[in-house]
VEXBAVEX-29615 format. One line per 2 residues: their letters; for each residue x, y, z of C-alpha. Coordinates in steps of 0.2 Angstrom, whole numbers, plus 2048, in hexadecimal, padded with zeros to 3 digits. Layout:
# VEXBAVEX-29615
a = X,Y,Z; ...
//
This chain:
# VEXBAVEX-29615
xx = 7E5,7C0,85A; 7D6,7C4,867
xx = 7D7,7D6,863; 7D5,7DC,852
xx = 7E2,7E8,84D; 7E4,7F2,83E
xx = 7F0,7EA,832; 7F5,7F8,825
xx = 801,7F2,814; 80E,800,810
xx = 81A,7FD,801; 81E,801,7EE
xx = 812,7FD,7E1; 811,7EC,7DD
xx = 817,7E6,7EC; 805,7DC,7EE
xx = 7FE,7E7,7FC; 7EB,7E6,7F5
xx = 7ED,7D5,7EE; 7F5,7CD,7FD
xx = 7EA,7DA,809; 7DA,7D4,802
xx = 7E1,7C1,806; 7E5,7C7,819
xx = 7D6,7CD,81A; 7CB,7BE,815
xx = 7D9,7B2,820; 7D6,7BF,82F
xx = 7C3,7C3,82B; 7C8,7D5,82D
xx = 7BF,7E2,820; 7CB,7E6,811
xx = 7CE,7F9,80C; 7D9,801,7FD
xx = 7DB,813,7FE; 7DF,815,7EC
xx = 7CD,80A,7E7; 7C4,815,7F4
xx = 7CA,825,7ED; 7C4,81E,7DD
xx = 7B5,81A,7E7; 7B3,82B,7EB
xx = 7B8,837,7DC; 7AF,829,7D0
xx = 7BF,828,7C5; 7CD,820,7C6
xx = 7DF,827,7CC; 7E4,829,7BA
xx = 7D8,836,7B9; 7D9,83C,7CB
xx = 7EA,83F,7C7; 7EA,847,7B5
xx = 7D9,853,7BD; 7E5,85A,7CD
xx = 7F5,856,7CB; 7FE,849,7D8
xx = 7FC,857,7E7; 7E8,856,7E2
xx = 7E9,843,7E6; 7F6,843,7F4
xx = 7EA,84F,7FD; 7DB,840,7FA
xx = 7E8,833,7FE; 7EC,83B,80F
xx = 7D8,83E,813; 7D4,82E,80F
xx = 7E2,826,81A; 7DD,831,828
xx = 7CA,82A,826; 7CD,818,823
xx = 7DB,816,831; 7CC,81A,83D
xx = 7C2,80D,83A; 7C6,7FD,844
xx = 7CC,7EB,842; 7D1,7EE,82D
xx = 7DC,7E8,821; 7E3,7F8,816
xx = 7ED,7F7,80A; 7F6,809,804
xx = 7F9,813,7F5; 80C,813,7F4
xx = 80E,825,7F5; 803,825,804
xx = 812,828,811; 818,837,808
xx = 80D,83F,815; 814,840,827
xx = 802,841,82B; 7FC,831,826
xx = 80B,829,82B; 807,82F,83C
xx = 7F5,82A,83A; 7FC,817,834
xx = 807,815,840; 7FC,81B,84E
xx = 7ED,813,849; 7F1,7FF,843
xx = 801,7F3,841; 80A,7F8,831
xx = 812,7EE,825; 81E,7F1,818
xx = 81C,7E6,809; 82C,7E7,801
xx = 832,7E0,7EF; 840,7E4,7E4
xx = 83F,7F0,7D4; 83F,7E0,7C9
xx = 831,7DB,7D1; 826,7EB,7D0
xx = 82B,7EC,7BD; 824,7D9,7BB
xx = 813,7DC,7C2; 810,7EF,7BC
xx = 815,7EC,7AC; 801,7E8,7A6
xx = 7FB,7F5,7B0; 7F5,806,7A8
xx = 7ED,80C,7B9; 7FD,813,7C0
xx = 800,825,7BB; 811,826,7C2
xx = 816,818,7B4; 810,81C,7A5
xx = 821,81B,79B; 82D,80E,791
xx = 835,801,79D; 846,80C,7A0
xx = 83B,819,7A7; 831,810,7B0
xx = 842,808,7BA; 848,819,7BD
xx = 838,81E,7C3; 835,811,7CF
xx = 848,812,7D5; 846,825,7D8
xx = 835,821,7E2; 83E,812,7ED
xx = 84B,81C,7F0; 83F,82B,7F9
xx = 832,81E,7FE; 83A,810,806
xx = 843,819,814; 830,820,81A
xx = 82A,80D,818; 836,809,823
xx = 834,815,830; 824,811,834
xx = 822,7FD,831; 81E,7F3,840
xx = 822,7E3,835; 82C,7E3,823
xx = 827,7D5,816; 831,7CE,806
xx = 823,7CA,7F8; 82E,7C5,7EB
xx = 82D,7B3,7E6; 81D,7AF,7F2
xx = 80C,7AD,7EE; 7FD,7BB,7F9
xx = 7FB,7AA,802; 80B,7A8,809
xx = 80C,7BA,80E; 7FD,7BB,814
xx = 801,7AC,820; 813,7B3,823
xx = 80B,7C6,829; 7FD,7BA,836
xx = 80E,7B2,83D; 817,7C1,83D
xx = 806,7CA,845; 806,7BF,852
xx = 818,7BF,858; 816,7D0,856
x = 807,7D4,863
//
């Protein structure tokens, strides 16, 4: 790949996008953003807080400015929030702007490797909550990931690595 593109990672939580975007980025040496740890960045707290202080409209409005910002930049690995294409803007500004690439993993899979994980506001319930939750958000979200993804993914079962080698392959094909 002469040219450096922008490669952005769409997909649910726990899909891997800042794991496995983190590895694209050392494989590709590309610079490695995530929108949710810039807002952090930015705000100084996390998005637990970010969330409990204005509400989910108060961090969507972050979310879509910070997209907006980072998808300027040039030759970047960006992995998402996975609310971030609730926002025909930034889904316009991601698909305008880079490749995108929906990382996509099964329920089962999101419950696995969020279950530890008390930085995500959207699941802080008991297991049979958390399933509806993330059923209700695949079933509004996966339709936008899949209007706008250049290239879609499976990360169940395979290591960043193997993903990370399967996007460069597809990335190639692709340009």
């Amino acid at each position: 790949m002469a040219e450096k593109r922008n490669i952005f990672l769409i997909g649910p939580m726990g899909a891997g996008k800042s794991t496995i975007g983190r590895q694209l980025s050392q494989q590709l040496s590309m610079e490695f953003y995530d929108s949710d740890q810039e807002i952090e960045k930015r705000t100084g707290a996390d998005i637990s807080w970010v969330f409990d202080v204005e509400g989910e409209q108060g961090f969507r409005d972050r979310e879509k400015k910070i997209i907006d910002e980072l998808t300027q930049l040039h030759g970047i690995v960006l992995a998402t929030g996975g609310g971030s294409v609730l926002s025909r803007e930034s889904r316009n500004h991601l698909s305008a702007r880079g490749t995108v690439i929906y990382l996509k993993t099964t329920i089962e899979k999101q419950l696995l490797r969020t279950q530890r994980d008390r930085k995500r506001p959207l699941l802080q319930k008991d297991i049979l909550t958390r399933r509806k939750k993330l059923e209700n958000l695949a079933y509004e979200r996966n339709p936008l990931y899949h209007e706008i993804a250049d290239i879609v993914v499976n990360t169940d079962e395979k290591s960043a690595k193997i993903v990370s080698n399967r996007i460069i392959y597809l990335l190639e094909k692709h340009h």
